[in-house]
N, C-alpha and C positions, 0 to 999 in steps of 0.2 A: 544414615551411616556416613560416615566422615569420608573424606574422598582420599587416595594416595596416590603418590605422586605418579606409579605406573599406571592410572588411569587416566593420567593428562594426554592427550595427543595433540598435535599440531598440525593444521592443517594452511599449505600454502594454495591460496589459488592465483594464476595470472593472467596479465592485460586478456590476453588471447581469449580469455574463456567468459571475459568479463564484460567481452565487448559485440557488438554486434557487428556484423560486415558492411552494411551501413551506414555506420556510426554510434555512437552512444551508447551507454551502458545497457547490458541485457538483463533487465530487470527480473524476466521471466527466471534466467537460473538461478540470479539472487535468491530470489524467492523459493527454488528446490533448495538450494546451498543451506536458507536458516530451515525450512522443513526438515532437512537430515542433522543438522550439527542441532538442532532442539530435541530432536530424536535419539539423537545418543547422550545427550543432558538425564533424559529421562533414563537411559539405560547406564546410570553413572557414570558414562565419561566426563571428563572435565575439558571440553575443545578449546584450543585458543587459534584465532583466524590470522594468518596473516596474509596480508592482499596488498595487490598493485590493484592500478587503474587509475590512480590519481591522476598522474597526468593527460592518460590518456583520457580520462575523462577532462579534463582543462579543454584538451583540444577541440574535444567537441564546439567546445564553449565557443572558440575563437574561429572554431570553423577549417581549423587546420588539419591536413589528412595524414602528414607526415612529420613523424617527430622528431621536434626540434634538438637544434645538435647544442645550440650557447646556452650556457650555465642558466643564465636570465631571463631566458624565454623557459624554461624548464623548471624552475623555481615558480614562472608567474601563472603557467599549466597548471603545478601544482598545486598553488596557494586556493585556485579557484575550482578544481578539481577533485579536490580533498570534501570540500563542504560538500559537492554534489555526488560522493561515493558514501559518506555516511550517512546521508538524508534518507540513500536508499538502504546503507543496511538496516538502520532504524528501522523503516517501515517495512522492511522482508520477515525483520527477527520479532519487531511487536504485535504482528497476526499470528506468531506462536507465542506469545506471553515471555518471550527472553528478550531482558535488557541489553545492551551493547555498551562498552568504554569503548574509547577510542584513546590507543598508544600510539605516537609518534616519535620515532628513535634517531639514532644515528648511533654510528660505532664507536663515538665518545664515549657515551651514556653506558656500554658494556664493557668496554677497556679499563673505567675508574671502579675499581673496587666499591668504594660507596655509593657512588650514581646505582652500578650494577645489582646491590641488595636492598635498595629500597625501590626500585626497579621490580624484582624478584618478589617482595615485598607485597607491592601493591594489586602484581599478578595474583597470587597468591591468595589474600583478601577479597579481590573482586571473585576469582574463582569458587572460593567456599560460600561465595553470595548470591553464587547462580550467575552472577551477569557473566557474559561470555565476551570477552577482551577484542578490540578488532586492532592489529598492530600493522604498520607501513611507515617505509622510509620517511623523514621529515627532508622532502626533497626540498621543501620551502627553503632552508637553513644548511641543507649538507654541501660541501663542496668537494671537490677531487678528494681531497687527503682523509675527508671522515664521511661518506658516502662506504655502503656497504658494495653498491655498485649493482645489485640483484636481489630481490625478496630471498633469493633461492639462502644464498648466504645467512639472511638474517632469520630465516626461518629457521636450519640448522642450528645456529646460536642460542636461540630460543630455546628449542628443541631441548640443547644439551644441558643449557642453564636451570631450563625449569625441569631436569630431572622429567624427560615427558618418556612413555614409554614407545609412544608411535611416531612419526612426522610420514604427512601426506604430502606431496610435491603433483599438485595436479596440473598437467599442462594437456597440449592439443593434440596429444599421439596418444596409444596403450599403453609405454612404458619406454624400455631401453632394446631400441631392436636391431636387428644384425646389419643392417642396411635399408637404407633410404629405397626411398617406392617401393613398388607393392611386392617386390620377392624379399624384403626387410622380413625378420620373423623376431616375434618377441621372447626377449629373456628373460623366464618368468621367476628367475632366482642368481643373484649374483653373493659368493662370500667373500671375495677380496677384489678389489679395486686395482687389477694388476694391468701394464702398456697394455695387454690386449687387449683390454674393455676398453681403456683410456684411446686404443685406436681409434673404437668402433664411433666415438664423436665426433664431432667437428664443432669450431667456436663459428657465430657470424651467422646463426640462424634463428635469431628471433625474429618475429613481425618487427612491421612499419611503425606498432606501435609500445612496443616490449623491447626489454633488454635481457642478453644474456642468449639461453639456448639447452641444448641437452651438456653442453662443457661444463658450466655454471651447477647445474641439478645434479654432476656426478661429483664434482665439487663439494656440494652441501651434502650429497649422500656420505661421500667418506669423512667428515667433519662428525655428520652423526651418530654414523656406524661408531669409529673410536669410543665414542661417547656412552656406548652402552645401546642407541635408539636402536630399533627396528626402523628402518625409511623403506614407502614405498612408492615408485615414480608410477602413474595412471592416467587417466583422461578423466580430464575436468568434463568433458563434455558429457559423461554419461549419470543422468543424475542416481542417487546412492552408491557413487562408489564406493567411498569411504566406509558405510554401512557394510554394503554387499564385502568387500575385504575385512574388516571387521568378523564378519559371519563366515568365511570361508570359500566363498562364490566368487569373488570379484576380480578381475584381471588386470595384471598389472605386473612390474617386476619389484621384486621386492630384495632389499637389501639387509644381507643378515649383522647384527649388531654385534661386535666385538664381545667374548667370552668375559675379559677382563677390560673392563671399559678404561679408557685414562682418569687419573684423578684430578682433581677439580684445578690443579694448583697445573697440570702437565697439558689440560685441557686448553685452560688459560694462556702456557705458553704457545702451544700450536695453533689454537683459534680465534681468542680473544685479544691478540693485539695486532695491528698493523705492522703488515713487514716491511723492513726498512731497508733492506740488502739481500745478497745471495754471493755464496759464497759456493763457487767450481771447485769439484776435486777431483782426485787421479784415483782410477780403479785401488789402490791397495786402501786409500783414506775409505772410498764409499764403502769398502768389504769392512775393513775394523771398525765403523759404526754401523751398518746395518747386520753385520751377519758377527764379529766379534764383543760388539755391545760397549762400543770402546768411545771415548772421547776425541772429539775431534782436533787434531793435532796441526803449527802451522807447516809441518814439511809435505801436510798432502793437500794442503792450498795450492791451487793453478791459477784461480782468479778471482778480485776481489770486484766485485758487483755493489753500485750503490754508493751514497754517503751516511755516513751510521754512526753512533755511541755505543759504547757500554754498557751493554744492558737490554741493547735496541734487539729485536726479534728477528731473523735473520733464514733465508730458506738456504739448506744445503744442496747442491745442485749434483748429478753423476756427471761423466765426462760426457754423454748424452744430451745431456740439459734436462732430466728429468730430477722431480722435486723428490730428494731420496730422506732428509728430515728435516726438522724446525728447531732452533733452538736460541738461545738468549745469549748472545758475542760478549765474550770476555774483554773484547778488545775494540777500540773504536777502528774505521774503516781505514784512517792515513795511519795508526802503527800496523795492522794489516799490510798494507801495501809493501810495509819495509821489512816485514819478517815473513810473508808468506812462502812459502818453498824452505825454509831454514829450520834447524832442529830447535827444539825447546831450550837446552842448552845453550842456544845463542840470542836467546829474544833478549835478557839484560843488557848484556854489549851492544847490540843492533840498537836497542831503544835509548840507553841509557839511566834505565829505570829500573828498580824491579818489576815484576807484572808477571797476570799468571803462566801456567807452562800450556796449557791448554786453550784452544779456542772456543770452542764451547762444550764445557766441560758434561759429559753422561749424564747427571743430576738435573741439565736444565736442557736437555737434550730429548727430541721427540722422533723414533722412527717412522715414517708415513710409509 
């Protein structure tokens, strides 16, 4: 029977779950990890993995305990850490009869339209062939500006791209819980991604040898959720999660996928391009785009954030500083600076140009 596409799921595993406390990789879970995701092969799912540990695994190599912060020592972890992360998926996933690719990305690669469907493409193919795709940053090659920054990120992306109908985010806790040590209780259902949830995080709690945190995982969960995904955040450390959740049993929180999911062209504006500014606005601006459904206009500009073009991707900010939509700037960032605060009627005059009356117009406009 032919596979479709809501039986793809994605599953993210990290450093933390991948690694031992002693160092180097924990070959033993590898080895549950392809026992379950061969196990749901056979139950028609279509898994695709995406995993950290490259570096961490490097480090082992080098005998270093904590990771490295230059570009250049983190590329060269990586370079030698990569070979010794798929040596082992190889041989976890070839004692259950499933092949492995190994993808290597950057958020280039998904930003370019044609990179991003022959991309799609090749998923796509490997998956109707059985082999089961391993995807991770190409840390070798990424730097500041085209680095996802976190698997979490690019597993979302995935996620939404390939139309998957699950994403697993497995880290070193149960899920998304009320608070840290042991009176924390877990949330085993969240439907909107509102400050309150967004309190219950904090950034700046990965391992020694990870990047990112539960900020990062709430992050890729609303990326996904829009997306149409079902996300569920679990512990990697319990083997068959994913099954056991799957089945009904398995603990975790789980995040419900948006009714009407965004479209692929609206997707693209909020997830798939690098943001290049943020643009501050004054309570009446945030209310006529989030709650009027209005275009953002320059007389409820407060602040211009950033250097940017026309075109360039751009976060809307409340007078809080919380990320209230995404949208595509009609306007580059230095005629900004000269018309923000002023009516539409006067951006000709101010600039000298004509130019449009809106700053980023409803059409290329995303509410988060």
């Amino acid at each position: 029977m032919a596979l479709t596409s809501r039986q793809r799921l994605v599953v993210k595993v990290g450093t933390a779950i991948l690694s031992r406390a002693e160092g180097g990789l924990n070959r033993a879970r590898l080895r549950q990890m392809a026992e379950e995701l061969s196990g749901l092969q056979k139950k028609n799912f279509a898994p695709l993995l995406v995993t950290s540990g490259a570096i961490g695994a490097g480090m082992d190599a080098f005998g270093w305990r904590v990771r490295p912060t230059a570009l250049r020592d983190k590329q060269a972890a990586a370079a030698v850490g990569q070979v010794a992360l798929m040596e082992a998926y190889k041989a976890a996933f070839a004692e259950f009869g499933v092949t492995v690719a190994q993808i290597l990305l950057t958020r280039s690669d998904l930003e370019d339209r044609e990179r991003y469907l022959n991309i799609r493409h090749t998923l796509t193919a490997l998956l109707e062939r059985g082999v089961l795709p391993v995807l991770n940053e190409n840390d070798t090659v990424a730097t500041d500006e085209i680095k996802f920054g976190d698997n979490d990120s690019l597993s979302a992306l995935v996620a939404a791209k390939m139309d998957a109908g699950h994403l697993f985010i497995l880290t070193d806790v149960d899920g998304l819980l009320t608070s840290t040590g042991a009176e924390g209780q877990l949330l085993p259902e969240v439907f909107q991604i509102t400050p309150d949830i967004e309190a219950l995080v904090r950034a700046g709690t990965g391992s020694s040898k990870s990047v990112g945190g539960m900020a990062s995982k709430l992050s890729a969960a609303r990326l996904a959720m829009a997306s149409g995904v079902e996300v569920w955040i679990a512990s990697g450390r319990k083997p068959g999660i994913v099954r056991d959740i799957l089945e009904g049993h398995g603990r975790g929180t789980r995040f419900a996928p948006q009714e009407e999911a965004l479209s692929a062209r609206k997707r693209w504006i909020a997830f798939g391009r690098r943001v290049k500014g943020a643009l501050h606005v004054d309570a009446g601006a945030a209310q006529a785009v989030v709650d009027g459904k209005r275009s953002l206009l320059p007389a409820g500009i407060a602040r211009v954030e950033g250097a940017f073009s026309a075109g360039d991707t751009v976060k809307i900010l409340n007078a809080a500083g919380r990320e209230i939509a995404r949208g595509l700037a009609a306007h580059g960032s230095g005629d900004l600076q000269k018309i923000k605060g002023r009516r539409s009627s006067e951006i000709e005059s101010v600039l000298g140009h004509p130019a449009p009356a809106e700053v980023v117009h409803r059409d290329n406009l995303i509410v988060l």
